[in-house]
C-alpha positions in Angstrom: -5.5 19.8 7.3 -3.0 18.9 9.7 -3.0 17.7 13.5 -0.2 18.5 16.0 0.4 16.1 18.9 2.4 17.4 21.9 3.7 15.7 24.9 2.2 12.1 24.3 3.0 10.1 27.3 4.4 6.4 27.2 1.3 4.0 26.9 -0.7 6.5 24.4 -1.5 6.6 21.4 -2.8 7.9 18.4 -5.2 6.7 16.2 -5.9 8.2 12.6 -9.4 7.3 10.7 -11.6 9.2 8.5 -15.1 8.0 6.5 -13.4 8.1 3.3 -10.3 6.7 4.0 -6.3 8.0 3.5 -4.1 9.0 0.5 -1.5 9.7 2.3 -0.3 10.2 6.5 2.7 12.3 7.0 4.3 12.0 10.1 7.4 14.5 11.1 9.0 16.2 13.9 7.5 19.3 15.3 10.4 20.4 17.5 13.0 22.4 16.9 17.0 21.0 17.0 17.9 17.6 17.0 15.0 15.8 19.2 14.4 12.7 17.0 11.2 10.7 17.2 10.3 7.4 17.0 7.0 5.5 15.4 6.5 2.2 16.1 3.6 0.0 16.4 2.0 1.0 13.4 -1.1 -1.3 12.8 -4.3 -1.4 10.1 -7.7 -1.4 12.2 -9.0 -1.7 8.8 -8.1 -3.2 5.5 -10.5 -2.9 1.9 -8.8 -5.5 -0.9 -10.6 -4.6 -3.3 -11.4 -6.4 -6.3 -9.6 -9.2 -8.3 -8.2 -8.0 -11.8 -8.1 -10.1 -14.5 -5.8 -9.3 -17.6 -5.0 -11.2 -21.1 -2.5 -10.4 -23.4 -2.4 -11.5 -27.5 1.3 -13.6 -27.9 3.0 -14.2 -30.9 6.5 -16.2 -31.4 8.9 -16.4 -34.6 11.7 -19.0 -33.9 14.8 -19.0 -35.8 13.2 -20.7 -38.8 10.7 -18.4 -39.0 8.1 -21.2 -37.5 5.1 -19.0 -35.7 3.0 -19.8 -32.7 0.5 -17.9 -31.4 -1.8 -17.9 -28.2 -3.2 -16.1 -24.9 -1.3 -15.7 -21.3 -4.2 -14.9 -19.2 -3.3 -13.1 -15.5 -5.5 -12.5 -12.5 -4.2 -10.3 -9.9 -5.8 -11.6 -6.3 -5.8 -8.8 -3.7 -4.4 -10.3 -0.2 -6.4 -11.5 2.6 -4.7 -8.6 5.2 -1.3 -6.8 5.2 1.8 -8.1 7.3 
């Protein structure tokens, strides 16, 4: 599915949403030779964090001696608040 967008004054603009959210939004240039376009003002309306994810992983050291220690490094990934 696609959408073409032609002759967008200054002042307008375009706003992209579904039910089920995005993958992906590719924008490109429609025209033909070297028009260029510009995006700018790009903003979330809305942002889902989703859930905390805690990890844990087994550690074991040998020193130089051969002396072992052993133990746990426990991780929790925190989603942010919003998006800069």
């Amino acid at each position: 599915n696609f959408v073409d967008v032609h002759n967008l004054g200054d002042g307008y603009t375009v706003l992209a949403s579904t039910a089920d959210g995005f993958q992906r939004i590719l924008a490109e240039n429609a025209g033909t030779g070297n028009q260029g376009f510009d995006i700018s003002g790009v903003r979330i309306e809305q942002f889902d964090a989703g859930s905390p994810v805690s990890m844990s992983f087994n550690v074991a050291v040998t020193d130089g001696d051969l002396d072992q220690a052993f133990g746990t490094i426990g991780v929790s990934l925190t989603p942010p608040d919003f998006i800069l």
